[in-house]
C-alpha positions as a printed Julia matrix, in Angstrom:
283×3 Matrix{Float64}:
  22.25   36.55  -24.64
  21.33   37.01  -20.99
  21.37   34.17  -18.42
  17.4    34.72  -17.7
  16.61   34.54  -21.23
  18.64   31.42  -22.21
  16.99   29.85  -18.75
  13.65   30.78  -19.79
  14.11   29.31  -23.35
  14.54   26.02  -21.2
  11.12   26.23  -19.13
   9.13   27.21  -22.14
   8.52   23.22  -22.98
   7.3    23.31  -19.41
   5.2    26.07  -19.13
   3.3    26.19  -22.29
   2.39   22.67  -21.27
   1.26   24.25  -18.13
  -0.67   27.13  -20.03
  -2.19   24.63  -22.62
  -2.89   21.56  -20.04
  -3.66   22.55  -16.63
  -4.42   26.32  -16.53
  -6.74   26.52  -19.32
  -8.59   23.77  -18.76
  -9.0    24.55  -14.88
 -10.74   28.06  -16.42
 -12.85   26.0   -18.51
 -13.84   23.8   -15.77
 -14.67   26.7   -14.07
 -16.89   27.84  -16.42
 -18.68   24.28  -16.78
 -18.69   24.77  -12.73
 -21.32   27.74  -13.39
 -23.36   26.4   -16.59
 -26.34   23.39  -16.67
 -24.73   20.96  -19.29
 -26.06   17.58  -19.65
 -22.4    17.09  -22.34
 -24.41   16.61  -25.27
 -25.82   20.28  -26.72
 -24.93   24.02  -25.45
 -24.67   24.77  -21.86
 -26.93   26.9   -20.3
 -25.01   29.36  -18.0
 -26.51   29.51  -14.37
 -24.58   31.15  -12.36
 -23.55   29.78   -8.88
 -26.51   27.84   -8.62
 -24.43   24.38   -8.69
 -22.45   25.2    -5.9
 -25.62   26.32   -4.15
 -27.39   23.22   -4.9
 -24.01   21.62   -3.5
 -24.59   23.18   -0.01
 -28.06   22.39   -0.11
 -28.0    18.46   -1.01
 -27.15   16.04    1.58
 -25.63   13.68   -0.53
 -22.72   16.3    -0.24
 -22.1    16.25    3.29
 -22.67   12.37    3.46
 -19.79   11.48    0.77
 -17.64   14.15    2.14
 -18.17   12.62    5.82
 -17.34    9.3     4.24
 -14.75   10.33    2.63
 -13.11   12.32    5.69
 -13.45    9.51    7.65
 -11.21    7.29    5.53
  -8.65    9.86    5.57
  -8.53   10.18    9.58
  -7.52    6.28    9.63
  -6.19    5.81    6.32
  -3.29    8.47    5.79
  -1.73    7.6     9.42
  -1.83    3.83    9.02
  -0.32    3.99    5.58
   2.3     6.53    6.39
   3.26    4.12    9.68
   2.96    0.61    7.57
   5.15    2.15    4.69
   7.59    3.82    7.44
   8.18    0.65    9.68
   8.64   -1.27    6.67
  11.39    0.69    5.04
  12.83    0.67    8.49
  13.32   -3.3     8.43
  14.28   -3.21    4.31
  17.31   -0.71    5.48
  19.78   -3.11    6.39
  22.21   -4.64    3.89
  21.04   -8.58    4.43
  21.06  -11.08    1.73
  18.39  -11.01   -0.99
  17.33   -7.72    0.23
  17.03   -6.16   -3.2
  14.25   -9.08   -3.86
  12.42   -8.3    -0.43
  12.1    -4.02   -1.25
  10.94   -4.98   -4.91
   8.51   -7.62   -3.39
   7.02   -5.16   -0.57
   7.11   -2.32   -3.44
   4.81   -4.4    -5.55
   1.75   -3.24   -4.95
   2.11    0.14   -5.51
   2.53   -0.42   -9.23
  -0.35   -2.6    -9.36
  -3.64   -1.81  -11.35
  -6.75   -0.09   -8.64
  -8.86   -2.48  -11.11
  -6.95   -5.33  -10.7
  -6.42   -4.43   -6.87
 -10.32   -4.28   -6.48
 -10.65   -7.44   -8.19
  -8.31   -9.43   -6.34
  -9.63   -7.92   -2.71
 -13.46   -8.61   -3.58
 -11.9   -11.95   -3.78
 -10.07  -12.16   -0.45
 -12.77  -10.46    1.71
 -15.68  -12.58   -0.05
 -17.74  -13.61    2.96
 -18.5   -17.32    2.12
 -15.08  -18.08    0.13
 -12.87  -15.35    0.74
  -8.87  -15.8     1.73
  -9.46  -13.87    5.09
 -12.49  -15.48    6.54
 -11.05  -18.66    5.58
  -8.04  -18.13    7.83
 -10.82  -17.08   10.43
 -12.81  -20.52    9.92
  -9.93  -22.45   10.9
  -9.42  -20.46   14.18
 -13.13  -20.75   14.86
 -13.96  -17.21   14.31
 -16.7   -16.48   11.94
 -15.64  -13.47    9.86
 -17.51  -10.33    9.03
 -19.49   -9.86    5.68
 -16.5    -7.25    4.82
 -17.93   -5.63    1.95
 -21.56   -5.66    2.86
 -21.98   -5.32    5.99
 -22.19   -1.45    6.89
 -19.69   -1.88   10.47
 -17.3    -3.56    8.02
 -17.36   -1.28    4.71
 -14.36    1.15    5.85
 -12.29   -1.1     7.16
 -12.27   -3.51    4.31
 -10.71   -0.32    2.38
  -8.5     0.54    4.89
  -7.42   -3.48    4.65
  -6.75   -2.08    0.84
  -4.73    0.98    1.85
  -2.26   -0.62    4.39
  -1.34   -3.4     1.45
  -0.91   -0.77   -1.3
   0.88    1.66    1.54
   4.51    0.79   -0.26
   3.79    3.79   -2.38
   5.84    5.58    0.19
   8.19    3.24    0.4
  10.84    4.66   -1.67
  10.98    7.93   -0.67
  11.34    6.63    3.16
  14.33    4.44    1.73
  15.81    7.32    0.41
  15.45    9.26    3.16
  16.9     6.83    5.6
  20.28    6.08    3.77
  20.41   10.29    3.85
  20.95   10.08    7.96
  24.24   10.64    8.61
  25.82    7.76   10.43
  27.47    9.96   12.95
  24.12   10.59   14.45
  23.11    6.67   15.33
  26.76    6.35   16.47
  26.61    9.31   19.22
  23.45    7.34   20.21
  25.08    4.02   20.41
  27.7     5.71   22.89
  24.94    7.32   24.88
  23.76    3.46   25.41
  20.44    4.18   23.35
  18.26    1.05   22.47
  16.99    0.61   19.04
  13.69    2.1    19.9
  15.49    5.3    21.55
  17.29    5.44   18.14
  14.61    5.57   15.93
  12.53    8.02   18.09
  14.91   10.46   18.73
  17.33    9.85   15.99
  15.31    8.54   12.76
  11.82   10.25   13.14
  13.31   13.74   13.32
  15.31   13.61   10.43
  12.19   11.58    8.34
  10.06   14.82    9.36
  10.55   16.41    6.25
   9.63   12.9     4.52
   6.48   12.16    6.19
   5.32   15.56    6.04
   5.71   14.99    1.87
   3.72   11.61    2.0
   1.21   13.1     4.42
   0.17   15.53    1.68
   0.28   12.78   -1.29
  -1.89   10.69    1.55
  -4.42   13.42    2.25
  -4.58   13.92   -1.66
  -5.13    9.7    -2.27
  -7.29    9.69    0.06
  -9.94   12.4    -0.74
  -9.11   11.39   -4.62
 -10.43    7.78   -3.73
 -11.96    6.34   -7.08
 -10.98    3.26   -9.07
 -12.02    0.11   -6.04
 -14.49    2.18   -4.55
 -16.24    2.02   -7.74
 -15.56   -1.37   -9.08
 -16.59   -2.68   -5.14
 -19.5    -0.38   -5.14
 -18.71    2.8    -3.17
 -19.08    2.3     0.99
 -21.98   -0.43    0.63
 -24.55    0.73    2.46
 -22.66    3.71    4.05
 -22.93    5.6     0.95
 -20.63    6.75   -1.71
 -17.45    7.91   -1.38
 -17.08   11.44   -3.04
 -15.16   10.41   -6.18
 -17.86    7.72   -7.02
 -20.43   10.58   -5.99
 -18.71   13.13   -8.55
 -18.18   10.59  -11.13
 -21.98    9.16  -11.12
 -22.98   12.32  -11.35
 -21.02   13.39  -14.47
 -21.28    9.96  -16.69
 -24.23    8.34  -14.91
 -26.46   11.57  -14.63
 -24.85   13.42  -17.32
 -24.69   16.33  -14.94
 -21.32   17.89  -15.77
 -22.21   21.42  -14.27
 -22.65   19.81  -11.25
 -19.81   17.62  -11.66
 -17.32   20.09  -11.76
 -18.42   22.36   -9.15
 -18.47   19.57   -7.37
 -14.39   19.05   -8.46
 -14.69   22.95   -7.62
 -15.08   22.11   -4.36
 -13.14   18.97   -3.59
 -10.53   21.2    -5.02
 -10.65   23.91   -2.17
 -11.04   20.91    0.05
  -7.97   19.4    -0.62
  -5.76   23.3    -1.28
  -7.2    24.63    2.48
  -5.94   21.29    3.98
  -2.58   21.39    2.55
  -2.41   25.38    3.33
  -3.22   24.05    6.86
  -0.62   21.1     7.02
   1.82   23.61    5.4
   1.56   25.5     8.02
   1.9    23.72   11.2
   5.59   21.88    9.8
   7.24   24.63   11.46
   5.88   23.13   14.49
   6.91   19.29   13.94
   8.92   18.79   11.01
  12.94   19.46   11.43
  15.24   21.02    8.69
């Protein structure tokens, strides 16, 4: 038997589950994209009239602009948090198995739970944070109400669930060969000097990988947005905005062109980011 048959008898598994469960139903979505179905009865096929409609609401532009904005601040902090972390949990000190499972944590934690436990810590009159504040004098913000303080009460909820990346920054850091950081310790380089000219360009390849997860979190922002209530007063994020739409509206037409689009969102950004690593990320 030849070698390409016997190695495509061990994809199959893998690509009729790709035929079946993600190419199909992304041409069926595409043709819900183009039809008026309120879920229950036929659809009525219309066309490209959703993703007009799309271009012509402002609702569109307002969750995206929400949403876009959360990504500017959110995917750098998190992808800085989870790298300076790993940074301090690479070193062989006592108990140091306990401190990485402690900082990793939160990224197996619920979003529900998550949401639950941070409506609880930013609460304005008996919240954890403001609190700490009262005791310092300072009179903290209404976090989740007040419109100023909205996005940064979620980007309070992305640095503590940044650990996400934690792992693969680990990983990458034990890959750096130790002959590198010892040329640098003969060239009299600080620890600073080290990790920008030593540890950064050889985590390129790394943080280009969670800056595409991150960009993809981000704009796929759901589960505490909704159980907080969206931005507040800002608006929706465009998650809740697709979501209400299909379950709350029963506009699934809509819905998915609206997926439609996030989708081309999210694929022109990555083709973008794709592109400029032969610029900044070292192989």
């Amino acid at each position: 038997m030849p070698k390409q048959k016997v190695g495509f008898y061990f994809i199959l598994p893998w690509l009729v589950g790709l035929i079946a469960f993600t190419i199909v139903p992304m041409l069926i979505a595409l043709y819900i994209s183009m039809t008026n179905w309120s879920i229950i009865g036929s659809a009525e096929f219309v066309g490209l009239a959703n993703f007009k409609r799309i271009f012509e609401e402002g609702m569109f532009y307002e969750t995206l602009w929400i949403t876009v904005r959360y990504a500017l601040l959110a995917v750098p902090m998190t992808i800085a948090t989870a790298f300076i972390v790993a940074i301090f949990l690479n070193n062989n000190l006592r108990f140091i198995g306990i401190y990485r499972t402690i900082f990793y944590m939160p990224a197996i934690v619920s979003g529900v739970a998550v949401a639950i436990v941070f409506k609880w810590v930013l609460d304005p009159n008996y919240g954890v944070i403001n609190s700490l504040l009262a005791n310092f004098g300072i009179d903290g913000p209404n976090w989740l109400y007040d419109p100023n303080w909205v996005l940064p009460s979620y980007l309070i909820m992305a640095v503590w669930g940044a650990s996400g990346g934690l792992l693969t920054y680990l990983v990458g850091l034990k890959d750096i060969p130790r002959s590198l950081y010892e040329s640098a310790d003969l060239d009299g380089a600080n620890f600073l000097q080290k990790v920008r000219h030593v540890t950064m360009p050889m985590m390129t390849p790394i943080i280009f990988y969670n800056m595409i997860m991150g960009i993809i979190g981000a704009f796929r922002k759901f589960t505490d947005a909704y159980v907080l209530g969206g931005a507040g007063n800002q608006g929706k994020f465009y998650m809740v905005y697709l979501y209400e739409e299909a379950f709350a509206f029963y506009n699934m037409g809509y819905a998915t062109a609206l997926a439609w689009v996030l989708f081309v969102i999210i694929l022109t950004l990555t083709i973008i980011i794709n592109i400029s690593k032969k610029y900044w990320v070292h192989t």
